[in-house]
N, C-alpha and C positions, 0 to 999 in steps of 0.2 A: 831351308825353312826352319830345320833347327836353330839355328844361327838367329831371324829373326821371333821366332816363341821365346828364345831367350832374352832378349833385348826389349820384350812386350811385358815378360814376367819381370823383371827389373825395375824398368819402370811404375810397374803398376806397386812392385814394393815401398820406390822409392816417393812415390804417392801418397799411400799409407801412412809411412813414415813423416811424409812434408804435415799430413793432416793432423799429426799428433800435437805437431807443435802449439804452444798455450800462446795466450796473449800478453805482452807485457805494458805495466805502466811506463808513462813519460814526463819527466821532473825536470824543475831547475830547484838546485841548492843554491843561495848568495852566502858564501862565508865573507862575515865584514871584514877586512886586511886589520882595523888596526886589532880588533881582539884578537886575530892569528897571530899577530906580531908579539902582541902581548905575553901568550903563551911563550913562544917563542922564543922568548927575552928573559920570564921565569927559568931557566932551565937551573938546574940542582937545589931550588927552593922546594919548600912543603908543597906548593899549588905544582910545578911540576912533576913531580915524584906522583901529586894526586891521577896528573892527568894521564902518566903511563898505568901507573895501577886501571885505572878506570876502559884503557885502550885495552891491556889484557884481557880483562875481563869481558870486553864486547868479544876479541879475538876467539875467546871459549865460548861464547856461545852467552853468554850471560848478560846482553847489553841492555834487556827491558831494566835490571835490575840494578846494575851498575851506575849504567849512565848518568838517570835522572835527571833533573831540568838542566844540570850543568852541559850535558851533553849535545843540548842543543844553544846553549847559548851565543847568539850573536851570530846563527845561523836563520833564515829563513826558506823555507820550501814551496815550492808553487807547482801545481799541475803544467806540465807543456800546454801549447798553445790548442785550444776546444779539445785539452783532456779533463775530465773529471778531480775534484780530489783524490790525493794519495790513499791507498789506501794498504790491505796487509795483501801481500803477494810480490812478484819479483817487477822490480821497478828500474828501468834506465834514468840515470839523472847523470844534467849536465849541472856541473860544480864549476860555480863564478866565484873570484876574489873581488868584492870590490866593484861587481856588477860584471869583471871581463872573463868569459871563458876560461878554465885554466886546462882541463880535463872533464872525462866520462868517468862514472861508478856504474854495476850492474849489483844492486843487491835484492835481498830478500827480506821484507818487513814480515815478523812472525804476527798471527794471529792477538792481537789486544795490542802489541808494541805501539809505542810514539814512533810514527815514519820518518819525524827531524830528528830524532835522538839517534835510531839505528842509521839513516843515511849521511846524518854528519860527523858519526864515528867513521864510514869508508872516507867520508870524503876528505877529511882531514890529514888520509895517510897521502892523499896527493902531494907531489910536491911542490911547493910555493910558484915557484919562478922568480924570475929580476921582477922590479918594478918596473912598471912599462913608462916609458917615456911621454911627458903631457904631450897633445895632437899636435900639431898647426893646424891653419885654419885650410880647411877642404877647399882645393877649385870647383868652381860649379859645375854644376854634374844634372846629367841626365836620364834618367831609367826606364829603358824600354823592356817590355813586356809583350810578346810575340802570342798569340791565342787563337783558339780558332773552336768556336762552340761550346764551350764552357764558360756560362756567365757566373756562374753561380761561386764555382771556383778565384775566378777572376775576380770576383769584390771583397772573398777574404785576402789574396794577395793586396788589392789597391788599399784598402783599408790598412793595412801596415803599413803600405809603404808612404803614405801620407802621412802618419805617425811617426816618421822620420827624424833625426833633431839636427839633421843635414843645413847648414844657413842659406844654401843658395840652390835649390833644386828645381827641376821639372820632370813629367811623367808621360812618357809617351806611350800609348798604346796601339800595337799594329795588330788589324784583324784580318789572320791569314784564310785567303780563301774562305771567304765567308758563306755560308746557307742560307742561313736568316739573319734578318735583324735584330737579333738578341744583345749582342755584344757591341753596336754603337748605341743603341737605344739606353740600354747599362751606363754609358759613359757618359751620355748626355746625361740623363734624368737626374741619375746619381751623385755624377764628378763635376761635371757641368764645365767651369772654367778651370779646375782644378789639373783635371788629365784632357790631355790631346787626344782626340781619336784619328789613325790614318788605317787606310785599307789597302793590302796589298792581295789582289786578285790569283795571283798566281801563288801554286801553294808548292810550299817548302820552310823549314824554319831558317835557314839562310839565308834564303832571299826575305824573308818575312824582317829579321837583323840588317841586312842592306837597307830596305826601306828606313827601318829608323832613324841609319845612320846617316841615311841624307838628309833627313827632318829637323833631327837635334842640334841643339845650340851653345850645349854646354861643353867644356874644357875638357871633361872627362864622361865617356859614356858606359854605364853601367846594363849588364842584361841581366834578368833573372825570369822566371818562368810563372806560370797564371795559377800552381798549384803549390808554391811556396808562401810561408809565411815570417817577414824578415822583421829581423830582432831592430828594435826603435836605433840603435845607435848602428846598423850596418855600414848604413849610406858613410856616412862618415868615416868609417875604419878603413871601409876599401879604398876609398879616395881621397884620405890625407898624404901618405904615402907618397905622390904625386907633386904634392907642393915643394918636397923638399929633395926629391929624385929627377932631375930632368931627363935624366936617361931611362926613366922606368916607362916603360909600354905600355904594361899588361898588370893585371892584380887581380887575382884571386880567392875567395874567402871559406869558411867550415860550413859543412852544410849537415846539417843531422836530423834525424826522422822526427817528422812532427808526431807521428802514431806508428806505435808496434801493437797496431789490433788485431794483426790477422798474419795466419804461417807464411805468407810471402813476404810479409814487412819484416819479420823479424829473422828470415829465412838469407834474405839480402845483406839487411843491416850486421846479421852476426857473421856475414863474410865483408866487411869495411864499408858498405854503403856507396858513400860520397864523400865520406870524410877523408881527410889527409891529414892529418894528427894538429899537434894543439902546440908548435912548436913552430914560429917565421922562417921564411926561409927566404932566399933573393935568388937568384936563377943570373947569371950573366953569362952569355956569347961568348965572352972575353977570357973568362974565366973557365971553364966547363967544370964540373962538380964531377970530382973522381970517384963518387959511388953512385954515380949515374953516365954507366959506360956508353950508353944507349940516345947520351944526350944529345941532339936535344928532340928526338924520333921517339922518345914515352913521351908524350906530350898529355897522356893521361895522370900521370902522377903532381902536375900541374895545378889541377884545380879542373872542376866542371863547368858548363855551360847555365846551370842554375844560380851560378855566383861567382859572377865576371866583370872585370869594367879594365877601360883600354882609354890612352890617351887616344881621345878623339883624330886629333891629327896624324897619329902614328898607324891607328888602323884605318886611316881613307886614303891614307900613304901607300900603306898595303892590298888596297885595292878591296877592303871587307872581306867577310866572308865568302867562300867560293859556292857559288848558287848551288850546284851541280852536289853537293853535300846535304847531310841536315835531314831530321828528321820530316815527312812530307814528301820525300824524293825518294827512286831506286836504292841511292845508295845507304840510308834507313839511317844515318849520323855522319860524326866526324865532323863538325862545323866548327865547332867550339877548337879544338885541338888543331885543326888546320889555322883558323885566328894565334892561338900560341906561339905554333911555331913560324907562322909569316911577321909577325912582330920581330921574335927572339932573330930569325936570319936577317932583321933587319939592324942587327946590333941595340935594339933595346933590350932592356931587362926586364924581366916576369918576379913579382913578389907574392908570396902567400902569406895570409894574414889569419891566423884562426879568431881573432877575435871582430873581425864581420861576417858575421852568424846566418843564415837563415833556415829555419826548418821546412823541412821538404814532403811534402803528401807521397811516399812510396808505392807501387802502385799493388792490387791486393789481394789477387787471382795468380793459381798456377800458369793460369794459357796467359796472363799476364809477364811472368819469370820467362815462361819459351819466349814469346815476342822481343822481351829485352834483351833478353839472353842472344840471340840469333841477329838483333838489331847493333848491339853492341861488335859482335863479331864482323861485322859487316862494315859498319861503324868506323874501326881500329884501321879496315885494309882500303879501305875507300878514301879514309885522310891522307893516310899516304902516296898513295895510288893519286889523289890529287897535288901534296906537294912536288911529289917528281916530274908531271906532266906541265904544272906551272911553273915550279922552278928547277928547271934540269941541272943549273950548277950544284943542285943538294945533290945530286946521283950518286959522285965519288964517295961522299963523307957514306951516304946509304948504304953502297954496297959495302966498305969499311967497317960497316954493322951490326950488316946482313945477318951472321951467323951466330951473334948473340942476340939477335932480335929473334930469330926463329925459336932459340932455346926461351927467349921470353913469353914468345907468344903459346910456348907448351906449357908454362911454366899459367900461362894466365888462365890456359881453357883443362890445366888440370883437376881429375877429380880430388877435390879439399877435402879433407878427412879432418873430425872436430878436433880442436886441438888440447895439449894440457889445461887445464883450469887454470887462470888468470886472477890473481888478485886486482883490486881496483888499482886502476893504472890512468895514465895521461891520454889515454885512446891508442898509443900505439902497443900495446898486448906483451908487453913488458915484465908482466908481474912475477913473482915466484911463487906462484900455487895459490891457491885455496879451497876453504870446503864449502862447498854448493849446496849444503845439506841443510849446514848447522842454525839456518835463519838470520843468521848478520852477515855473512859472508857475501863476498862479488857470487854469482852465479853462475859459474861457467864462461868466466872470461866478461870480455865488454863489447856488446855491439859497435862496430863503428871503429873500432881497432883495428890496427895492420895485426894480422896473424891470428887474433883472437878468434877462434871457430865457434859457437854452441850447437851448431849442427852440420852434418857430412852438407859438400854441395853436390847434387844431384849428377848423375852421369850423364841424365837427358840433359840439363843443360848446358853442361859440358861441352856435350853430341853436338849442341845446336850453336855453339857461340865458336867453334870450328866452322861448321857449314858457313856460318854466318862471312867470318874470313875468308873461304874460299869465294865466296859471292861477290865481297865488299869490290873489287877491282871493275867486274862487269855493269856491278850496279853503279858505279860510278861513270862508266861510259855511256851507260844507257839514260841516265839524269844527263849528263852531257846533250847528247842527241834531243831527248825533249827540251830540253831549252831555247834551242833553234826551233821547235817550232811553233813557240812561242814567243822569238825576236829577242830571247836574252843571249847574250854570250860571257862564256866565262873568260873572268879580269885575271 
């Protein structure tokens, strides 16, 4: 009894504690490329010499004063998407070159300060990157959106994604296990010819992606989810890729908080969200990537299921996703990461892309954090637990794994402790310090960064994204089982 009043008192601190946390604002910066360049290119002139003096100056704390209009020049600042104006308080912004993601900033606009001047003194210390190569032209593509009872959600998604500047697109929409008629009624009235409506009766988000993928017609099929809001150029980033890769499968994109309004958005997002940093990366079979010993079984570090697209043919090759998965079902995830690695064992290749964006509605309740938290854990043992049972030639490389997948999986339901202060950085938590204090500074690191912490993660959830693990295998047998009696079987 001791044992638990201890574990009761804990968490009820660590509650306390979750409750304290503030809200923060959500921005995009566009820095224009050629005035960056320009700078740039000044370097041991009068105008550079200005522009470090003027950088010190913000560094101390002095950037209302310093800066002045030159500090925002040839930047532009915009609220995230149905945020408000900037205003003075601590503010995430994503920093574009030239309109393309390049990195995250976490700063603090003081009281009367210009919010361009102070965020485009952090964002500037980002660093450039290559120029990104002009596109080729995208195969046509198809975007399905898997939903089930949220219309309302649902039309800010469509509403982007028809905003698209994709040349050859369609939108499919599958209404999983439906109640009412909200969500074709929506599609009719609203989209009309625009988006598809299909209904898939049986609920799972897996099967709900099966469905669409027998529907669709395009080259390349794209999923994203009915609480995101995607950036006008996504469609395209994810699936050019494709045109000039025949061996690419899979493509994955950055996904970053559309609102840090409440302690669980900003509770998640300051332990990395969904993002996977702002840097491409290509994944091949053939290859395996020496600091991913695990590969290719993290099929989380991959990309998520809110911003995914697959050559069409490569994943009906693979037989889709595995029904028996997926949020809707026992086994509470895993869909998305079983699609990865059923591609990658098929000798295709996985690319990440940070610059096919979409922002993501996090969700915004404690008992919201246990549910993901435990669904996740469950999630992780259930994917796997599904590729051994479908493909048993993976067994050998698995158990070959084994025993740094378990140091991993300690490593993933450990309790997080906040970490050093983070200067603005490229999203991966990189920086070397700074002060949280002083009103121009990063904050406490960068939501959305690998490592960057601004707050301990809870031990309850912790507690629950283990449970969650020890479940994920049953719960996948037991999705198994109802499937049959419902007449599906897993492919």
């Amino acid at each position: 009894m001791t044992g638990v009043w201890r574990v009761r008192q804990e968490t009820r601190r660590e509650i306390e504690g979750f409750l304290s946390i503030g809200p923060v604002q959500v921005a995009e910066l566009d820095l224009d490329a050629e005035e960056a360049e320009g700078v740039a290119e000044a370097e041991g002139t009068e105008e550079a010499h200005r522009t470090e003096e003027t950088h010190r100056a913000r560094e101390a704390g002095d950037a209302q004063d310093a800066g002045g209009a030159e500090g925002a020049k040839g930047a532009e600042l915009r609220p995230g998407p149905g945020s408000p104006p900037v205003t003075s308080g601590a503010v995430f912004v994503l920093v574009r070159r030239a309109g393309r993601p390049i990195g995250t900033v976490l700063g603090r606009v003081p009281e009367g300060a210009d919010p361009t001047e102070v965020l485009a003194g952090l964002a500037r210390k980002l660093p450039g990157g290559e120029q990104p190569e002009p596109l080729p032209r995208p195969p046509s593509a198809s975007v399905v959106v898997a939903t089930r009872e949220r219309a309302d959600q649902l039309a800010r998604a469509l509403d982007s994604l028809l905003a698209q500047d994709h040349p050859d697109f369609e939108i499919v929409v599958v209404d999983n296990a439906p109640v009412t008629g909200e969500t074709r009624e929506l599609v009719e009235r609203k989209y009309g010819e625009r988006v598809r409506y299909v209904c898939e009766p049986v609920p799972g988000l897996a099967i709900a992606h099966n469905r669409g993928l027998a529907a669709v017609r395009g080259e390349v099929i794209a999923f994203t989810d009915d609480d995101v809001v995607a950036d006008p150029r996504w469609l395209t980033e994810l699936t050019a890729p494709f045109a000039t890769d025949p061996r690419l499968g899979c493509a994955t994109g950055l996904i970053l908080p559309a609102r840090l309004r409440t302690p669980a958005q900003v509770l998640l997002e300051s332990h990395g969200g969904f993002a996977k940093g702002f840097t491409p990366r290509t994944y091949d079979p053939t290859e395996p990537p020496a600091d991913e010993p695990l590969f290719p079984f993290t099929a989380g570090r991959f990309g998520s299921g809110a911003n995914m697209a697959f050559r069409t043919s490569a994943l009906r090759a693979a037989g889709g996703f595995d029904p028996a998965t997926g949020a809707g079902t026992p086994a509470r995830g895993g869909d998305d990461l079983y699609g990865f690695v059923r591609v990658l064992a098929q000798g295709q290749r996985l690319r990440y892309t940070p610059h096919a964006l979409v922002w993501h509605h996090h969700r915004e309740t404690w008992r919201d954090l246990e549910t993901q938290a435990y669904g996740y854990g469950a999630g992780l043992t259930a994917y796997l637990t599904a590729i051994l049972v479908n493909r048993p030639a993976l067994l050998p490389a698995f158990l070959v794994r084994l025993p740094g997948g378990l140091a991993h999986a300690r490593g993933l339901t450990a309790v997080r402790a906040t970490a050093v202060p983070a200067t603005a950085g490229g999203g991966d938590g990189d920086g070397d310090g700074g002060d949280a204090t002083d009103g121009t500074g990063p904050a406490m690191g960068v939501p959305g960064g690998h490592d960057s912490r601004t707050h301990p993660w809870p031990r309850r959830l912790s507690r629950l994204q283990r449970r969650g693990m020890l479940y994920g295998p049953v719960g996948y047998l037991r999705a198994r089982r109802a499937l049959r009696t419902v007449g599906l079987e897993v492919r």
